[in-house]
C-alpha positions in Angstrom: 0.5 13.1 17.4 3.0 13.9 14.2 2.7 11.7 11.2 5.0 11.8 8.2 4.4 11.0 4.9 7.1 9.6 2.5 5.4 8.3 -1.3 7.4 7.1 -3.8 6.5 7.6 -7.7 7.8 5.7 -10.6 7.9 7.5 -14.1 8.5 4.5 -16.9 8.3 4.8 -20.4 6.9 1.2 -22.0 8.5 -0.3 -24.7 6.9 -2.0 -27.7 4.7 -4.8 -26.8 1.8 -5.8 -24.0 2.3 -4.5 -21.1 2.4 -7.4 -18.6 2.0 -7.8 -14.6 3.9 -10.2 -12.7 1.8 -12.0 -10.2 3.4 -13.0 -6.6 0.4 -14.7 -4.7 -2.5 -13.1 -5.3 -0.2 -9.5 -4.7 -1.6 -7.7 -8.2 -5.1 -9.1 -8.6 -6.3 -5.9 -9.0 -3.4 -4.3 -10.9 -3.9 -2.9 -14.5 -2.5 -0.9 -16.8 -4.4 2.5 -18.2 -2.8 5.3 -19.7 -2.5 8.6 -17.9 -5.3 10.6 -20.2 -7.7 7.6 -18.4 -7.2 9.1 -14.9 -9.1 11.4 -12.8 -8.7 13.0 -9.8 -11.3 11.1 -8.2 -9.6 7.8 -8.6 -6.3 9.0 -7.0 -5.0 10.0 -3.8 -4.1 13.8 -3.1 -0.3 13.0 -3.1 -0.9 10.8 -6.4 -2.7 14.1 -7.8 0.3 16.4 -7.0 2.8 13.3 -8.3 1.7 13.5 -11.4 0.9 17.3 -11.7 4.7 17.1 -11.0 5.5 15.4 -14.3 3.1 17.5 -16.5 0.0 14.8 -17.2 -2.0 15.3 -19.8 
């Protein structure tokens, strides 16, 4: 068996003002917004980890 991978990462910078989720049935009920500094490695996946040693986190 051969499996490929393909993630996809956004990089946004937020504008002034909450930051809001937009709700499609039940799709984002456990979305939220934390800043980067808030993350460890133990709450992402190894190619979330490498994503965002890509894009210098702090």
């Amino acid at each position: 068996m051969h499996w490929h991978l393909v993630g996809l990462f956004y990089r946004v910078d937020l504008q002034s003002g909450a930051p809001q989720i937009t709700e499609n049935d039940g799709s984002a009920a456990a979305v939220r917004w934390m800043p980067l500094s808030d993350l460890t490695d133990s709450m992402l996946s190894p190619a979330a980890i490498d994503g965002l040693d890509m894009i210098g986190r702090p």
